[in-house]
Structures are given as C-alpha cells and as structure tokens.
C-alpha positions in Angstrom: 132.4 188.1 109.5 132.8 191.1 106.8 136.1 188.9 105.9 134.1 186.3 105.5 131.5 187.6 103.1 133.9 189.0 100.6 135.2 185.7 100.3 131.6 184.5 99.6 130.9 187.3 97.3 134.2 188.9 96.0 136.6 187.5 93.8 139.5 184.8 94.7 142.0 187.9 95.3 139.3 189.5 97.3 138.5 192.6 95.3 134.9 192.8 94.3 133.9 192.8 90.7 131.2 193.6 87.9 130.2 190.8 85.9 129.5 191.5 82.5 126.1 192.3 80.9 124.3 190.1 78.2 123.4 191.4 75.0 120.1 190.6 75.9 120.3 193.2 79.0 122.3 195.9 77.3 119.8 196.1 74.2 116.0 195.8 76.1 117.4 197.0 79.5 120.0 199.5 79.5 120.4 201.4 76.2 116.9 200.8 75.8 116.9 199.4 71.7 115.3 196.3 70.1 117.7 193.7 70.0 117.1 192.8 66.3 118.3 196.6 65.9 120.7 196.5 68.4 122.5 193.1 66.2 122.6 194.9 63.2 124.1 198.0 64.5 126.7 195.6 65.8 126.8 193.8 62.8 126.9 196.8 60.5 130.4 198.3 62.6 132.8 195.5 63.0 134.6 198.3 64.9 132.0 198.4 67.9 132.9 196.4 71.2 132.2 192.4 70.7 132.5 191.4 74.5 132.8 187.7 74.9 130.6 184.6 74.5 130.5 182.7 78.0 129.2 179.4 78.7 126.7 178.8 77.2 127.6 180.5 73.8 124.4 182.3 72.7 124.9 185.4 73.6 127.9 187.9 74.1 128.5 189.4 77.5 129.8 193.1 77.7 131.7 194.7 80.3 130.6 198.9 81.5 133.6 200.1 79.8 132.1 198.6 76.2 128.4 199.5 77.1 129.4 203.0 77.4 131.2 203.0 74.5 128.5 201.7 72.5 126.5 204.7 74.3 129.1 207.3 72.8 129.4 206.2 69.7 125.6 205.0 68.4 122.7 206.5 67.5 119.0 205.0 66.9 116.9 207.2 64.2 119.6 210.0 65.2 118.7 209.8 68.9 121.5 209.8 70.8 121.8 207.1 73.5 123.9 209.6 76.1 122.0 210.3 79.1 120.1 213.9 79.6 122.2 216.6 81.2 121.9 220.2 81.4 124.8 222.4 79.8 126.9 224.4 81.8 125.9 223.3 85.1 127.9 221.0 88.0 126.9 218.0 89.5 123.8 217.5 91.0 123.9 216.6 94.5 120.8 214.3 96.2 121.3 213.5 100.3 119.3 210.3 100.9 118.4 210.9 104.8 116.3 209.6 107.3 116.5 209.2 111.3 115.2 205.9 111.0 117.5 203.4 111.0 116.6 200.0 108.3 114.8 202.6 106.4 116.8 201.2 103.3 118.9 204.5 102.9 122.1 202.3 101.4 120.1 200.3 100.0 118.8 203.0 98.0 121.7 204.8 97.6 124.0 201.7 96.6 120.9 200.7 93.8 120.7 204.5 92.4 124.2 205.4 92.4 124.2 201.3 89.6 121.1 202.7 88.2 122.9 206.1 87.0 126.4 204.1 86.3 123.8 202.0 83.7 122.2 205.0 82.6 125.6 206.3 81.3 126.2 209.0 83.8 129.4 209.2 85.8 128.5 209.0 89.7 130.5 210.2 93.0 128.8 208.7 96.2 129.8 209.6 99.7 129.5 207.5 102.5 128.8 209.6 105.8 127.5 206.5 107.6 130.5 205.5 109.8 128.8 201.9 109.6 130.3 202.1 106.2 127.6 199.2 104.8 127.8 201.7 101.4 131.3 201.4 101.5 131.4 197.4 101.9 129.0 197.0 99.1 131.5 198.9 96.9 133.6 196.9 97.8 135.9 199.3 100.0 136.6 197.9 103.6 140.0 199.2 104.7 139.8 202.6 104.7 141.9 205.1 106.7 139.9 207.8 108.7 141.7 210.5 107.6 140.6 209.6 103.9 136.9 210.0 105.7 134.4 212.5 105.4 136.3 213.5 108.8 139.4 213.9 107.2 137.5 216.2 104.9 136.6 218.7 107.5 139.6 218.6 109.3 141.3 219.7 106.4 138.5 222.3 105.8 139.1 223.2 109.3 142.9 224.2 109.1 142.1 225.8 105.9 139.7 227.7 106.8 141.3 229.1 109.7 144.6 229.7 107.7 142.3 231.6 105.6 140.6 233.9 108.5 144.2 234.3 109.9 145.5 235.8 106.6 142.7 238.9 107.3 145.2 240.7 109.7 143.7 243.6 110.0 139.8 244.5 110.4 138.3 246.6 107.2 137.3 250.4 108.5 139.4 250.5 112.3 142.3 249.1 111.4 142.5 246.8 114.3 144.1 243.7 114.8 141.7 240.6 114.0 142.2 237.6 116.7 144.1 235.0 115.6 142.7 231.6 115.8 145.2 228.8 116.9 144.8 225.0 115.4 147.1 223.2 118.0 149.9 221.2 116.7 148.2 217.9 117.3 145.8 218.2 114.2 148.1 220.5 112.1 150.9 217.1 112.6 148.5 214.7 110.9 148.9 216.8 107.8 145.1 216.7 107.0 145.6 220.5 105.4 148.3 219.3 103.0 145.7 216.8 101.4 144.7 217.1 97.5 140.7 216.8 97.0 141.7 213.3 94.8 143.2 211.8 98.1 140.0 211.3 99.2 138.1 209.5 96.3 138.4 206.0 95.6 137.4 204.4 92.5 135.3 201.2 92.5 134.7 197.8 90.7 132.1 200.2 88.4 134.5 202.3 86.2 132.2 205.2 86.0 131.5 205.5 90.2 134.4 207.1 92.7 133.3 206.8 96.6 134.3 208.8 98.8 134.1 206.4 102.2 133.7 205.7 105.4 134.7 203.3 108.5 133.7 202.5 111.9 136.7 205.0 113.4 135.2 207.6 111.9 132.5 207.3 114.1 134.1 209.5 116.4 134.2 212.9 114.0 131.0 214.0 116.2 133.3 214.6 119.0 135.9 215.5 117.5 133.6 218.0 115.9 132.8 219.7 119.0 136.3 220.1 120.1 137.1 221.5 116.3 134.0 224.2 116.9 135.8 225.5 119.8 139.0 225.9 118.8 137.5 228.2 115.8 134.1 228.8 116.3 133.8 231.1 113.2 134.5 227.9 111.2 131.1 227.0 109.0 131.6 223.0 109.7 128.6 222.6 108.0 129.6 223.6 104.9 133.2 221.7 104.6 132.0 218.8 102.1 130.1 221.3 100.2 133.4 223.6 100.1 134.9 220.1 99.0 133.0 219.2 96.2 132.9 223.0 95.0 136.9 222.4 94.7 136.0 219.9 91.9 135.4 220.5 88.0 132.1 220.9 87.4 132.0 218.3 84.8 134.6 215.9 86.8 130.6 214.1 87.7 127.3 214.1 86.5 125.6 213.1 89.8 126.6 213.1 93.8 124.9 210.7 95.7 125.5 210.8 99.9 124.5 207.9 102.4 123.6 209.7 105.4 124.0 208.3 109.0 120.7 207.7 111.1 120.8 211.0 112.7 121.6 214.9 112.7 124.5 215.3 113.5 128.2 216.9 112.0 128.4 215.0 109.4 124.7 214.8 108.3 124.4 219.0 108.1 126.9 218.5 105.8 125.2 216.1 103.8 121.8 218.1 104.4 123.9 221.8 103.0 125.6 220.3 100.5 122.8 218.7 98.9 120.5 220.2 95.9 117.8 217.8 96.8 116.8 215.5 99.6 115.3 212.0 99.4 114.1 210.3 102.2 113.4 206.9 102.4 110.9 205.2 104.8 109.7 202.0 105.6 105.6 201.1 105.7 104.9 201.1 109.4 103.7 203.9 111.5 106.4 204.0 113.5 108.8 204.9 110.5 106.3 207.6 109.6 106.6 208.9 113.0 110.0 209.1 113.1 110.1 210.4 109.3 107.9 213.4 110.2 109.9 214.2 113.4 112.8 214.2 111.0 111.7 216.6 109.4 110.9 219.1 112.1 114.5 218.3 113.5 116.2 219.1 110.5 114.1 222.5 110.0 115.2 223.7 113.2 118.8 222.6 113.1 119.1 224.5 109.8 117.7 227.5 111.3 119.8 227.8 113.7 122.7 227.7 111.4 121.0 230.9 109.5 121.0 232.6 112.8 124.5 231.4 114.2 126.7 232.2 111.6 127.5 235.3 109.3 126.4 234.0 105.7 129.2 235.5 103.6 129.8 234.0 101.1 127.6 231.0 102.2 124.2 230.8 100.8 122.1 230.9 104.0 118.9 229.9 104.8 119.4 226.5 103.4 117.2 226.3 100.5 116.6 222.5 98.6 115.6 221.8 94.8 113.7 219.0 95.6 112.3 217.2 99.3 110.7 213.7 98.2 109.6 210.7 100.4 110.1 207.2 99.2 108.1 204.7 100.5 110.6 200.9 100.8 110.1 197.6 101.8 106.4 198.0 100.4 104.0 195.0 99.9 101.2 196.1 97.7 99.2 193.4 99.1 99.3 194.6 102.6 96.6 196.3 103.5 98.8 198.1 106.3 101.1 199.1 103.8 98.9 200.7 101.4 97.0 202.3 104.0 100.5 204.0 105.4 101.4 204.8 101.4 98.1 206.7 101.0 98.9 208.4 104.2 102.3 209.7 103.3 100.5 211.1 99.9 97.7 213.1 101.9 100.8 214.5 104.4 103.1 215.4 102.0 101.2 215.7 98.9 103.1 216.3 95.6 106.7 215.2 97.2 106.3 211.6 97.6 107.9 209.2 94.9 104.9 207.5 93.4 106.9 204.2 92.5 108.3 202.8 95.9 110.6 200.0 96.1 109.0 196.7 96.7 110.1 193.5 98.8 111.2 190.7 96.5 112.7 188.0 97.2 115.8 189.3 95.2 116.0 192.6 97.1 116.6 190.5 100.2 119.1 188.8 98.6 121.1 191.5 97.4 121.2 193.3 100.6 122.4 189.6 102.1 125.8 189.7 100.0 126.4 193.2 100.1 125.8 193.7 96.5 122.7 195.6 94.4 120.4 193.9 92.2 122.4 195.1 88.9 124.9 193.4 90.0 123.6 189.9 90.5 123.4 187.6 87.3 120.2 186.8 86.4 121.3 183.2 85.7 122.0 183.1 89.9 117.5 182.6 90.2 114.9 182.7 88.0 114.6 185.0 85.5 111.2 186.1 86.8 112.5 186.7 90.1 115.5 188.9 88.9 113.4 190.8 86.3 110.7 191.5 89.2 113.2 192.8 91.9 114.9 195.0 89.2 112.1 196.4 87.9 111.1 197.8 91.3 114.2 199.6 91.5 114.6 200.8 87.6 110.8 203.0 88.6 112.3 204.2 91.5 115.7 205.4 89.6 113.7 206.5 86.9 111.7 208.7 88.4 114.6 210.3 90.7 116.3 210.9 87.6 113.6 212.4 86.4 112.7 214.5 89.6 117.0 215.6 89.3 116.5 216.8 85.8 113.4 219.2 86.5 115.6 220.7 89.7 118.8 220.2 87.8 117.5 223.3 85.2 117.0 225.4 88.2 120.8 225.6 89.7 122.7 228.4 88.6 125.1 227.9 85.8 128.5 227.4 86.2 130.6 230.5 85.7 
C-alpha cells in the first residue's frame, strides 16, 4: 500500500519532489512583499533567479533554492527579508508530544518543519515515531534501523561506557572503578564507529535534513531495557540530546521531533532534549483527558530521572522554555468544539496557542497523500479551498515561531 501511494504522489522514479512556487505565492505569501514591488526588484536586477514560466505562461514558477536566494540577497525599504534569529545561540529544539494518538502530532510537525523551510530558516526534524508517517511524508521509506533514533543511542551507549571505562581509578581512594562490559553482539554492529552525518538524510526541501524512523525500530524500547542493564549508569535519556550537542550550533536554525504516542525511551529523549514542548490535541473530551494525564505522566517520569541518576554534567531537573497546547481538527462552528477550546484556556491559561488548526477540506487531503498543504499546487482545487486550509496552518506556524523567538533569547549562548 505505502508503494502504492508514492506512485500516486511521488515522481515517475519514485522520489518525492517540491514543485515550484508562483510568483504570485513567493511575493504575497512567503517573502511577504507587494507583487508590483516584488516585479520591479526583479526587473531592476537581471541577476536575480527568473524560475520558469509553466503552462499557462503568466507567471514564473520558482524553486526553494531561488526563493532563498532572493531572501539573501534583497531588501524592502532596507528590511532585510532573512528570518529572525538570535546571535550566538544553537538550534532551538520544540518536541511535539502527546499520548493521544490522531492528535495530528505529524501532521503538525510535517506542516511546521514547510512553514520554517518557507520562512527561510534551515530545519532538522527527527522522527521518533517508529510508525515513521513523518518520515513517509518526506519522502523517506527505506530506512535502516541502525540509521534510527535507536542507532543513535546505541552508539551513545558504547560511547558512553567507553567513556566511564577510561575513569580507571576513583578520585580520593584510589580504587579501582568497575568496568562496564558492552557484549560483543552490539559492539559487532559497529553502531560506535558511526559519524553524527550518518544519521541525517536530506529531503525533497533543500533546506530540511530528517533524521528517521521505521517500523523495526519499534523494538528500541526493549532493547532499551536490556541496554539499561548492561550499564545502568548510562543517562539513556539524554543520548539524542548528547547527539545534537555534537552538531555546530549554526549547522540548523530549528529542531523539530515527532514523538511516538507514548512515554517511553525514545520519547524522554525527545522530552530532555527539547527547549520547548508543544502538544497537540484534538476537540473532544476524551483527548483532553488523555492530554492532561499526559501531563502528569510526563512530570513524574522526569522526576524520577532527577532522582535516579547523578546530574553531572547533565542539567537535571528537566526544565522547558516553553509548554503550549494546540488545539487541531477544530470546527469553529461546533459548539462542542468551542466549548472544549474555552476549556483548555481556563486549565492551562496563558500556554495554549490561541490560533488552532482548523479542518478543511484541504487538510484532509494533504494528510491523504502523505504530503503538507505547502506542498500541494493550488491549481490541484480551488483557490479558495487551498488559501483557506493554508491559512490555518501559516497562524499556527506563526505564532510557534513567534512563541520560539521569546524562549529562543533565554538559552544560554553558545560558548
């Protein structure tokens, strides 16, 4: 069936691509500039990208690549067109999580991750979800599990306990530190000798790298547990963010992770890792319920990490930038739904997203072939239809980019 869809959606050699963008999109929609101004700057430097006329020869189609070079290299009355980001620190990292599954957490993920690829920034998601539907919509479907977020903390594993090894000898006595043993049957799949690059894999957007997931990696929550025992010193909930610490600060602007339906290994990852949290929920009460027992699960899981492990060089307890709620698959003619919005405001006051993302017609479609609203043609349904569904989704990127660039200020600075 997934074979089946990319030949529905992808192109003939089965690779997804991005379309192109009209001149009409990239001047009112993305760099945000009249288009009468947005000609003349065009006009005026014969140097800037043309892109192509298609079909119907009005209007000239651009890819990313020439849309950010535009970005780069034009300003409107000396405003630069580059997005907002604070100096000297690294990439901000935002976990979208939820217990709930169908709570739209790829769906959100997969449209923010476009958004901020639009909005010129340069975006590294990470699938956790070992029902991979991230990954498929990026157009990733076989992938390895060792190139998994469980091939990440196996690595972090053997490295880790190489590390604790190489402390022979205890500070003040002088006695010998136990050595911990990683049997031969992990060291053999040469997990530790991975680079950090091995892992991320570019996409049909030139300016996102995913770092993905499969079903097989479904089992890393055992595998976990077995791992745990064989070292239990080792902080597994800390391997991704040891990861992406490995990075250059500037290699991304933004981290976006899809996390699976649960708590689990690879969700306290996501969950440590992450500066802020977003958590998506559906309208009904149900979804409320189980958002709020979220909540309290996640609390206590992270509190027993404070308690059951030495914080070194760790920054223990846990401490977010941000928690926000989004409210999805909202109709604001329900009565039901607005009645379960108002709720979520009175619970958690100041920390839910005041635009949530509306049910359109085009939403459902996206989500059919595995693909985000950005990237469907508007010529594919009526322009009403398109403009509708994406509006929905530019509020709700807006304001998380927004909510990053108040909490992005607070992280410390680089060294």
């Amino acid at each position: 069936m997934q074979s089946w869809i990319r030949r529905q959606t992808y192109s003939p050699e089965l690779e997804k691509t991005l379309r192109r963008f009209s001149s009409w999109e990239v001047s009112e929609l993305i760099l945000k500039v009249n288009q009468s101004t947005f000609r003349g700057r065009l006009a005026a430097d014969p140097s800037l990208p043309a892109g192509e006329v298609e079909g119907d020869g009005r209007q000239r189609w651009y890819t990313l690549d020439e849309i950010n070079e535009m970005r780069r290299r034009v300003k409107i009355n000396r405003r630069s067109l580059l997005p907002a980001r604070p100096a000297g620190k690294r990439a901000f990292r935002a976990a979208i999580a939820n217990f709930k599954g169908g709570a739209g957490k790829s769906t959100v993920a997969l449209h923010f991750a476009h958004a901020a690829a639009l909005d010129g920034y340069r975006v590294l998601v990470v699938d956790f979800d070992p029902q991979a539907t991230l990954s498929h919509s990026m157009g990733l479907s076989d992938v390895a599990e060792d190139y998994t977020v469980w091939g990440i903390m196996a690595r972090d594993l053997v490295r880790e306990t190489d590390r604790m090894n190489e402390a022979s000898v205890a500070a003040e006595s002088g006695a010998a530190l136990p050595r911990r043993h990683i049997p031969s049957s992990i060291r053999d799949m040469g997990l530790g000798d991975l680079r950090l690059p091995d892992f991320i894999k570019s996409t049909a957007w030139s300016s996102i790298d995913i770092v993905p997931s499969c079903a097989n990696a479904a089992f890393v929550e055992f595998a976990s547990a077995q791992y745990r025992h064989l070292n239990p010193d080792w902080s597994f909930f800390a391997a991704v963010s040891r990861f992406l610490d490995g990075l250059a600060p500037d290699a991304y602007d933004l981290v976006i992770f899809d996390c699976p339906p649960a708590i689990g290994y690879q969700s306290m990852n996501a969950v440590f890792a992450a500066d802020m949290l977003y958590i998506p929920s559906g309208p009904g009460y149900w979804e409320y319920d189980s958002t709020t027992s979220f909540i309290g699960q996640l609390a206590e899981a992270l509190e027993d990490l404070s308690m059951g492990f030495p914080a070194g060089n760790l920054s223990l307890p846990k401490v977010f930038q941000e928690v926000r709620f989004l409210m999805t698959r909202y109709e604001p003619g329900n009565d039901l739904h607005r009645a379960m919005f108002d709720a979520f405001r009175k619970v958690f006051e100041g920390h839910v997203a005041s635009h949530p993302i509306e049910m359109t017609r085009a939403v459902e479609q996206s989500g059919r072939f595995l693909s985000s609203v950005y990237e469907i043609d508007y010529r594919d349904m009526t322009r009403e239809t398109w403009r509708r569904a994406r509006a929905t989704f530019d509020k709700a990127y807006e304001e998380f980019r927004d909510t990053i660039l108040e909490a992005w200020d607070r992280l410390e600075d680089e060294a």
